[in-house]
C-alpha positions as CSV (number, residue, x, y, z in Angstrom):
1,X,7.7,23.2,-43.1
2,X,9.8,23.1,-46.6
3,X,12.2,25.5,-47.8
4,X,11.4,27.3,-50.8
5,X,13.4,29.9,-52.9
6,X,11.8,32.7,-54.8
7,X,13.2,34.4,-57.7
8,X,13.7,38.1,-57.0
9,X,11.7,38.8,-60.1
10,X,8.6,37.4,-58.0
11,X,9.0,40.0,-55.2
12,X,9.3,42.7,-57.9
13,X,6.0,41.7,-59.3
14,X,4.2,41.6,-56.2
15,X,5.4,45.1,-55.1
16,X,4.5,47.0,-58.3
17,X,1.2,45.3,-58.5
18,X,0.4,46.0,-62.3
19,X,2.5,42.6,-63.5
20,X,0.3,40.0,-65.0
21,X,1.6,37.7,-62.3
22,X,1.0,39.9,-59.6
23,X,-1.3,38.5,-57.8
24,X,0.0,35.0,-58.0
25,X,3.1,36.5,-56.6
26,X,1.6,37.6,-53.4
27,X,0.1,34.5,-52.8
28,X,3.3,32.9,-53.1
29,X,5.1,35.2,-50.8
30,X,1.7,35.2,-48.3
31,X,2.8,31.1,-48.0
32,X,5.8,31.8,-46.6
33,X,4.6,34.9,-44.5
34,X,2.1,32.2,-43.3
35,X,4.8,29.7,-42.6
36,X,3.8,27.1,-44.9
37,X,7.9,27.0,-46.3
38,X,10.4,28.7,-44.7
39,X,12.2,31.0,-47.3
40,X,15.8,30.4,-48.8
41,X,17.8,33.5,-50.6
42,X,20.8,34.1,-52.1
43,X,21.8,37.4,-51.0
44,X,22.2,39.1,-54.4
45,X,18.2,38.3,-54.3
46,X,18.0,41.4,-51.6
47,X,20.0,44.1,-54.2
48,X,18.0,42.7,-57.1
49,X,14.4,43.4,-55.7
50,X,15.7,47.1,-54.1
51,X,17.5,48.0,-57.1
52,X,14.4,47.4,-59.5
53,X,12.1,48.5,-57.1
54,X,13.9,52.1,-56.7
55,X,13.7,52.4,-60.2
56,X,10.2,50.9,-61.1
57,X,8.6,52.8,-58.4
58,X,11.6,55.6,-56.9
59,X,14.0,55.7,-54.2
60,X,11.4,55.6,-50.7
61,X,9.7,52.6,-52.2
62,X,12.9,51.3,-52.2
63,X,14.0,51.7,-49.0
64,X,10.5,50.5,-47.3
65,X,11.4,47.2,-49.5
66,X,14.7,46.9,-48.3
67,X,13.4,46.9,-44.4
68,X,10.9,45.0,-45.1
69,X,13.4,42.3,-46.5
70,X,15.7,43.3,-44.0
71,X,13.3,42.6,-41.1
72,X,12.5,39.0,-42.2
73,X,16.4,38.2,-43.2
74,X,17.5,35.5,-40.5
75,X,20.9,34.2,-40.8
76,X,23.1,30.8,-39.9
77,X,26.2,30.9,-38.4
């Protein structure tokens, strides 16, 4: 497994759905999910998605992304 870092603007595009890229992004975030790279984030990358999110798409939508990212978040002493 490689690591792999993804712009926050690629979760934003797969959560709203209507991006050109959208689809692409998925895919590239499915990779991960399907632990084919394991996934590398600064942590300004977790505001970044909520704070567009909540705005693109309103405060709950928000939230759910936030555990989502939450939930997957694993971190090194």
């Amino acid at each position: 497994m490689k690591p792999i870092c993804i712009d926050a603007n690629v979760f934003i595009a797969s959560t709203k759905g209507d991006e050109t890229y959208s689809s692409d992004c998925r895919r590239v975030i499915q990779t991960v999910a399907d632990g084919k790279f394991y996934l590398i984030e600064p942590t300004i990358c977790l505001t970044e998605v909520i704070r567009n999110i909540s705005r693109y798409l309103g405060m709950e939508a928000g939230k759910i992304q936030e555990n989502n990212l939450r939930s997957t978040e694993e971190c090194s002493p």
